[in-house]
C-alpha positions in Angstrom: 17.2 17.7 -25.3 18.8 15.2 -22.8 16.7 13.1 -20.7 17.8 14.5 -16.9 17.3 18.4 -17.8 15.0 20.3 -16.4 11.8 19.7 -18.5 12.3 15.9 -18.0 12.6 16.2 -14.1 9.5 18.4 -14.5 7.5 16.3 -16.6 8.9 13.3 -14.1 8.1 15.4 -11.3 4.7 16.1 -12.4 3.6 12.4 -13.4 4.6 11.4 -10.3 2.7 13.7 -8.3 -0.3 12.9 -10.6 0.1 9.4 -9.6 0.0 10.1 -6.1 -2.9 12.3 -7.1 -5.0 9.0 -8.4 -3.7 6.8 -5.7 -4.9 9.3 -2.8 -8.2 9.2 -4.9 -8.3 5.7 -5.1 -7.2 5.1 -1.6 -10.8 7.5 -0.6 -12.8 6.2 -3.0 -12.2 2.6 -1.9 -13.2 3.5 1.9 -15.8 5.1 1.0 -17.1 2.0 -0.8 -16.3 -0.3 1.7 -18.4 1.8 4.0 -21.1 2.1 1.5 -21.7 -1.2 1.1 -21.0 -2.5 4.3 -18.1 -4.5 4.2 -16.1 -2.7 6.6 -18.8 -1.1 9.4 -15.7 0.2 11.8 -15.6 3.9 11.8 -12.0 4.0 12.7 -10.7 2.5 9.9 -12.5 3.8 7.3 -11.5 7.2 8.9 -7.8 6.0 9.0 -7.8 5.2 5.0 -9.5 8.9 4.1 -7.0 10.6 6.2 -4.4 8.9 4.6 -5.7 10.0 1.6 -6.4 13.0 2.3 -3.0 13.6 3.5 -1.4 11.8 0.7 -3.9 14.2 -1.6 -2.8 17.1 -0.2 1.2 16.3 -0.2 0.2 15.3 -3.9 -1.3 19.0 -4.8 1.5 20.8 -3.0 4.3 18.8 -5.0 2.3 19.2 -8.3 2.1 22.8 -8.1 5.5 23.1 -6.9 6.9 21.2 -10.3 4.3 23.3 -12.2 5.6 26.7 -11.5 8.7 25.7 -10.4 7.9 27.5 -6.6 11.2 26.9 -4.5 9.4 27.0 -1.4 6.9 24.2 -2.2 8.9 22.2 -3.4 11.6 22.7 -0.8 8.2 21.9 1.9 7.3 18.7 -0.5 10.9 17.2 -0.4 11.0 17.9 3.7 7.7 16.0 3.7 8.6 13.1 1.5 11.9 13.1 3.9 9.9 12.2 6.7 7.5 10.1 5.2 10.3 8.1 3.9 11.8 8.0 7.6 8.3 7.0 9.0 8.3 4.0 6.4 11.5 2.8 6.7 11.5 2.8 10.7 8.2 0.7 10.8 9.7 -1.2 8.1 12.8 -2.2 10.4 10.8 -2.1 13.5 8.4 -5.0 11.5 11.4 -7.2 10.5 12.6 -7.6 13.8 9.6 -9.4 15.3 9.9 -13.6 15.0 7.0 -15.5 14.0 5.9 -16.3 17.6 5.7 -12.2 18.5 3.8 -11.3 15.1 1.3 -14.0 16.0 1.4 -12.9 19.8 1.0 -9.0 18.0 -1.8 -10.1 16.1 -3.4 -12.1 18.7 -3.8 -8.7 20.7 -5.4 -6.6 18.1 -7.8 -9.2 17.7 -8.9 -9.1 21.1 -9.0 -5.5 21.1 -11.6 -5.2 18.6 -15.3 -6.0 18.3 -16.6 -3.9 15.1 -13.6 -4.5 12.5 -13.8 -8.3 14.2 -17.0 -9.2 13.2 -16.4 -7.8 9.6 -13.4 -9.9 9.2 -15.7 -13.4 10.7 -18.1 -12.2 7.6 -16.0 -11.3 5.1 -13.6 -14.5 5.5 -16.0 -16.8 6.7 -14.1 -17.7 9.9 -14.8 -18.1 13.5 -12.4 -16.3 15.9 -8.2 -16.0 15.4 -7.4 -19.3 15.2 -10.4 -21.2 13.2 -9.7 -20.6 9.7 -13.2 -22.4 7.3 -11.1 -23.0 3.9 -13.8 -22.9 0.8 -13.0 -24.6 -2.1 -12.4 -21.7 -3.8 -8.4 -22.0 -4.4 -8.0 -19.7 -7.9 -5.8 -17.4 -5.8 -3.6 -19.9 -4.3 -3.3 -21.4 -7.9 -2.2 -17.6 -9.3 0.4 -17.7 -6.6 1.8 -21.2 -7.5 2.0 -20.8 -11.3 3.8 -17.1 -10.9 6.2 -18.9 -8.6 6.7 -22.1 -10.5 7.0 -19.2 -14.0 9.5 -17.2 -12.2 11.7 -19.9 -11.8 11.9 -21.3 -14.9 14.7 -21.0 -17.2 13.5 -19.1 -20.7 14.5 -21.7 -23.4 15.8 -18.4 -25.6 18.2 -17.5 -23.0 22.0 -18.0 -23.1 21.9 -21.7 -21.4 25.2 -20.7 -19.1 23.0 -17.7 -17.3 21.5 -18.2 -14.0 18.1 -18.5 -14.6 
């Protein structure tokens, strides 16, 4: 058997699918939490994140069954999906990398304004006044996580052929 026939791309197929499967779940459990406990208290949100579950749930099922019996027609449906969603991503994507640092600000300024509900949730989460005021706690263990993987990553490995680029 040779890696690349058709009961690897099934099994591939299917692992995949199940990760999307747990991801979706996590993706809805998570919003539901945040709800629960009320760290997020804006409706639209939370609704956002369980449709996008949902969705991604759904997509999920229909590409796990498709692998399973090896239906032509779901999985033809799955790849066209997929497709788009791919599209979708990949146009935000570019559409994101094209703002400046002056129009992301100006972008973010603007939804900030525009809400009230997810607004106040962010003052109390992040202990912060407003868009601009920013309290920094002493807490900096995340900062430092960022710093040492940096400052790892560009280390030379003292194994390694000393001629290699890093």
């Amino acid at each position: 058997m040779v890696c690349g026939g058709f009961s690897c791309s099934k099994n591939c197929l299917c692992a995949l699918n199940l990760l999307y499967t747990l991801v979706s779940l996590l993706l809805i459990g998570i919003a539901a939490w945040g709800i629960g406990f009320g760290l997020i208290s804006s409706f639209r949100v939370v609704g956002v994140a369980i449709a996008v579950g949902i969705f991604l749930f759904l997509i999920a099922l229909v590409g796990l069954i498709g692998a399973v019996k090896h239906h032509q027609v779901l999985l033809f449906f799955y790849m066209i999906i997929l497709l788009l969603v791919f599209v979708i991503q990949f146009s935000v994507s570019c559409a994101c990398l094209t703002l400046n640092k002056d129009q992301q600000s100006q972008l973010l300024e603007v939804g900030w304004n525009n809400t009230n509900t997810a607004k106040q949730d962010i003052e109390r989460n992040l202990n912060c006044c407003g868009f601009r005021y920013v309290k920094i706690d002493e807490d900096c263990s995340a900062i430092l996580g960022v710093w040492l993987t940096y400052r790892y990553r560009n280390q030379k490995d003292p194994r390694a052929n000393p001629s290699a680029f890093l």
